[in-house]
NUPASE-78943 format. One record per atom (N, C-alpha, C, O): x, y, z; residue in three letters. Coordinates in steps of 0.05 Angstrom, whole numbers, plus 5000, padded with zeros to 4 digits. Example, Ala and Ser with C-alpha at 12.3 -4.5 7.8 and 13.67 -1.06 7.14 Angstrom:
% residues 2
526448865156ALA524649105156ALA526449345156ALA528549345169ALA525749555142SER527349795143SER525850015157SER526850235161SER
% end
This chain:
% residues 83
501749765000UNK500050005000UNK501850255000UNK503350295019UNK501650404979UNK503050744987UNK502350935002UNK500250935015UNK503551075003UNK502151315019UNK500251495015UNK499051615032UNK499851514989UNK497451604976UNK495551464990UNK494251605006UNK494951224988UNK492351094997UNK491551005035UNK489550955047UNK494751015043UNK494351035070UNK492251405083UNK490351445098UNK494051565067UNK492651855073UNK489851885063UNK488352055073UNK488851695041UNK486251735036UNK484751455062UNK482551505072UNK485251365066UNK484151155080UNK483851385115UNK481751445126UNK485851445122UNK485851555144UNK483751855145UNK482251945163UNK484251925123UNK483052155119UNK479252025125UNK477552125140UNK478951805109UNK475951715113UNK475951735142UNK474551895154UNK477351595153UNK477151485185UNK475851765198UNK473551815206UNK478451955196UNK477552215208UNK475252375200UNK474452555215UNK473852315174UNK471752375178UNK468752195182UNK466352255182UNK470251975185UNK467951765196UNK467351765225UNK465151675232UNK469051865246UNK469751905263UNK469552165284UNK468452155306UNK470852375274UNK470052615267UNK468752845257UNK468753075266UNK467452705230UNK466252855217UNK467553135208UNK466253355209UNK469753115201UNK471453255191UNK471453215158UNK472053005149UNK470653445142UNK470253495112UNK473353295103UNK475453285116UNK472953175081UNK476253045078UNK477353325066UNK479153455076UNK476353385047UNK477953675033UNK479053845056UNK480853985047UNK478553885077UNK480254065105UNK482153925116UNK483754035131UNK482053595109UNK483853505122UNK487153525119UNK488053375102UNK488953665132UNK491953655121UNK494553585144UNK494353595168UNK495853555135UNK498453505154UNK497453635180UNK497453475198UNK496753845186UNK496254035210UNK494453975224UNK493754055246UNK493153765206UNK490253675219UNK491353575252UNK493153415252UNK490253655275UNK490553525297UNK488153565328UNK486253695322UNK488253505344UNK486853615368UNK485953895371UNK483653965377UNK488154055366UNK488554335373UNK487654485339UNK488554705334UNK486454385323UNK485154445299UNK481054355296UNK479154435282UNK481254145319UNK479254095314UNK477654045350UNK478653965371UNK475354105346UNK473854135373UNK473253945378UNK474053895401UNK472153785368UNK471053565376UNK473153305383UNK472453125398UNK475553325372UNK478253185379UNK478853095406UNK481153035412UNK476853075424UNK477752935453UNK479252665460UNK479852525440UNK479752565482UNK480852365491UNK479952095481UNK481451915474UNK476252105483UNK475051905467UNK475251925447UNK475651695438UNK475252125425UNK475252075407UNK478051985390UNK478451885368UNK479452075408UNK482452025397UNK483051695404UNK484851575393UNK481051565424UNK481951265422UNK479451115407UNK479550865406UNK476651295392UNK476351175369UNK477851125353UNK478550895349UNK478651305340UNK481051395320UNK483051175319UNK482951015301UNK484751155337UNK485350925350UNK485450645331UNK487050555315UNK482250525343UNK480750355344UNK480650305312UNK481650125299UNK479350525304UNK478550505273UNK481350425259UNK481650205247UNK482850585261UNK486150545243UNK486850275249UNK487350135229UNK487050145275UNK487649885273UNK485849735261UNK487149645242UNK483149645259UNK481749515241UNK482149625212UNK482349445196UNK482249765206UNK481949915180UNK485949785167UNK487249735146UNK486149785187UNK489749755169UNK490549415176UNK492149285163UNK488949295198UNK490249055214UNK493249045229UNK495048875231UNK492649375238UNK495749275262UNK494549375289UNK492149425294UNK496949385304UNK495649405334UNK498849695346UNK501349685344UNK497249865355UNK498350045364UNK499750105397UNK498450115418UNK502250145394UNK503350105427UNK502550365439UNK502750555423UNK501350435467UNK501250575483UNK502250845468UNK500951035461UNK505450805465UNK507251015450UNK506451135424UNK506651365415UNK505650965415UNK504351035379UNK502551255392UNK502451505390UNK500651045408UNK497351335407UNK498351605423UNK497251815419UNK500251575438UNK500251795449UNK501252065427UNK500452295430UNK502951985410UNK505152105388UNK502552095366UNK503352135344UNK500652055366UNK499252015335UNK496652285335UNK494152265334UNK498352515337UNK496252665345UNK496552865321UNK495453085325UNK497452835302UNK496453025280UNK496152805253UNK496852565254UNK495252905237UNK494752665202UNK496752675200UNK497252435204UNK499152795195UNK501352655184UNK502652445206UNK503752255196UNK502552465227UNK504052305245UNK502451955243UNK503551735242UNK499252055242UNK496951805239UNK498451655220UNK499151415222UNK499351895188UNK500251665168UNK503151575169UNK504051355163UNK504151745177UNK507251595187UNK506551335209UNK508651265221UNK505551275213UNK506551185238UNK504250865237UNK504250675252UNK502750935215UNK500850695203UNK503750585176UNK504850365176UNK504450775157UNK505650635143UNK507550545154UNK508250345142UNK509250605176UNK510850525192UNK511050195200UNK512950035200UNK507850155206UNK506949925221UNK505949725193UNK505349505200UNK505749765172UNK505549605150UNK508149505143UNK508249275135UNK510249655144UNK512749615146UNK513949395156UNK515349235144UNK513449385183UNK513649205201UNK512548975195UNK513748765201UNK509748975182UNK508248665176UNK509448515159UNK509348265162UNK511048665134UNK511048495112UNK514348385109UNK514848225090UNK
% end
């Protein structure tokens, strides 16, 4: 999978999740951009990316996965690792 399609996949998440327009979504996208971005919702988010990709995220990942680009670094990161 490239990164093209990891960023569109994540991008759905965040707005399946969030309800965040995908067209607003960008690198900057994070907590402190968006209101509704709370604690729960950041361990939907979570939740969704590991089903959605089939990996499983350490403590360390979620805490560090707080803007879109980090979500997709750090998902292609973990595909990396699978294969």
């Amino acid at each position: 999978m490239n990164r093209k399609d990891i960023e569109q996949r994540v991008r759905n998440i965040l707005f399946s999740v969030l309800g965040i327009e995908i067209h607003k979504i960008n690198t900057n996208t994070s907590p402190d951009t968006v209101d509704n971005w709370d604690s729960i919702n950041h361990l939907n988010l979570m939740i969704a990316m590991e089903e959605e990709f089939d990996v499983e995220f350490s403590q360390e990942n979620i805490l560090k996965m707080i803007t879109f680009e980090e979500m997709c670094t750090t998902v292609e990161d973990k595909l990396v690792e699978k294969d």
